[in-house]
N, C-alpha and C positions, 0 to 999 in steps of 0.2 A: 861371813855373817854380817847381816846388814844393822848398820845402829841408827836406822829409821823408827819412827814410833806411830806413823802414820803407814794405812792401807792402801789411800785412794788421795789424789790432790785436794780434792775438793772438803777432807780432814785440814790440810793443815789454814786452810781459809776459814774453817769454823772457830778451829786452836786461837788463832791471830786474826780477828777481824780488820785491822789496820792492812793487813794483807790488800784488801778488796781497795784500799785506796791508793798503794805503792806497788800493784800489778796492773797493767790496762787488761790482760787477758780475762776472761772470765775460768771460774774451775769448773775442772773433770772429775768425773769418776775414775782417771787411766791411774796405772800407778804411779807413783809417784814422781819417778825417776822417770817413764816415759811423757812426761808432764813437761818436766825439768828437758829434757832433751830436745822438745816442740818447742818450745818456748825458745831456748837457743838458737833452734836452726829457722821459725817465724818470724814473721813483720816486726817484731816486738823484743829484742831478742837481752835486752836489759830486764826483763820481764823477769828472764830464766836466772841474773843475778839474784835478784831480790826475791824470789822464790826458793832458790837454794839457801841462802840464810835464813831464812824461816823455818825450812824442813832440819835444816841437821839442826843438834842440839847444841844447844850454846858453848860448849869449850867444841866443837867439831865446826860451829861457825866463825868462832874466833882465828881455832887454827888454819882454816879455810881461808879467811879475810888476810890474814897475815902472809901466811906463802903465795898467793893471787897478786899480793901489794908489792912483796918482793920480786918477783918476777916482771911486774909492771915498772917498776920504779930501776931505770939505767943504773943510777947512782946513787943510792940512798945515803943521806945526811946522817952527819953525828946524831945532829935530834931525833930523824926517824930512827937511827937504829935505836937510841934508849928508846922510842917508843913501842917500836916491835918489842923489843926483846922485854920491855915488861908485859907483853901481852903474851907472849910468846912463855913467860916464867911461869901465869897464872894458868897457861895452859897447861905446862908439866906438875904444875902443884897447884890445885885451884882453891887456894886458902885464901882465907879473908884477907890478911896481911897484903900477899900479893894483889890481889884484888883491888885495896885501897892505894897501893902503891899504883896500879895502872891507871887509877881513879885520878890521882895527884896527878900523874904527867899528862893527862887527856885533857884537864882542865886547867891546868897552868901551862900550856903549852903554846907560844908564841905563837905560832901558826895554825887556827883552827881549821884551815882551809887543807891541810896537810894530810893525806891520805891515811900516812902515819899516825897521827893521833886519833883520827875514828876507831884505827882498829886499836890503839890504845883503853878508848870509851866503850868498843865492843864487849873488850872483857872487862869493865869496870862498870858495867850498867851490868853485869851478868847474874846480879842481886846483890841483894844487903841495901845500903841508905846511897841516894846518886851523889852525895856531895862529901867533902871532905870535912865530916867534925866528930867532937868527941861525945856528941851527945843524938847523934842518930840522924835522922832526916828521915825524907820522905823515900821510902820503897822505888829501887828502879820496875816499871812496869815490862811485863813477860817479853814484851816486842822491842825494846830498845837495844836490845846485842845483835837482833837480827837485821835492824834497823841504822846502826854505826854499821857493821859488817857491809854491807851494801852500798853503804854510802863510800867506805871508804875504797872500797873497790870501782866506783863510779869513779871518784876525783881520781886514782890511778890511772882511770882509760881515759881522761882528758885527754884530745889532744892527739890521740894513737892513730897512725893508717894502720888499717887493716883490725878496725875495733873488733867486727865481727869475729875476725880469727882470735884475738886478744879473749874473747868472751867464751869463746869455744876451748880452748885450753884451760879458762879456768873454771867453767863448769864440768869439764872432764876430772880436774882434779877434786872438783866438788864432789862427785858422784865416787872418785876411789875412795877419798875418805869416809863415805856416805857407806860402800860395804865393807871397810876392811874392819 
């Protein structure tokens, strides 16, 4: 059973217009996943990243951004694992609590540049207020889980021989998560 909510590609660029500025491809009518697959195996093939996080839904792009990070990352750090593993909690219970607690380590987190704490801010942008206080803030906007997701999957494949294959593995596991 597929936990898509989209018919055609060219839905999830209407969903997320920011789409149309962090894809160079333009959309289709195919479905979805044959979208996602083109994209991968194209000229363009970072494309098929940042499309998958947009298409699945925000705890499926999180958990997506996370096991893609792991897999990337030889040797993950003390600090990335706390930061996985708070994104990783807010995926198994996606309560506000959790939530703010991914919130706190994304943005207090020595290294912004760390693959690990986007997907931190993935699930911490996932809704409710973006910053850490007792009196609310401003609404994280629909596109920023899909948006840390992606990024932190980018700064993972810094660096990689064999990006392409690296990209293809985990757009594969995009798409299992995408029908299980």
């Amino acid at each position: 059973m597929s936990r898509l909510r989209f018919s055609i590609a060219r839905e999830v660029f209407e969903a997320f217009p920011t789409a149309y500025e962090d894809i160079a491809a333009r959309p289709s009518d195919q479905l979805p996943l044959l979208f996602l697959r083109a994209l991968a195996d194209g000229p363009t093939p970072d494309d098929a990243i940042a499309f998958c996080a947009y298409l699945l839904p925000r705890r499926e792009a999180v958990w997506w951004a996370s096991q893609s990070v792991r897999a990337l990352l030889e040797r993950p750090s003390q600090t990335d694992e706390i930061a996985l593993k708070a994104a990783e909690d807010w995926v198994y219970e996606p309560e506000e609590e959790r939530r703010r607690e991914a919130l706190r380590i994304g943005t207090t987190a020595t290294n912004q540049r760390a693959a690990s704490t986007w997907v931190a801010l993935a699930a911490a942008w996932s809704g409710g207020p973006m910053i850490v206080t007792d009196y609310g803030g401003p609404l994280a906007p629909p596109q920023l889980t899909a948006q840390a997701a992606f990024t932190a999957i980018r700064i993972a494949l810094g660096g990689k021989s064999d990006r392409r294959g690296h990209i293809s593995r985990s757009i594969e596991q995009g798409i299992r998560i995408a029908e299980s």
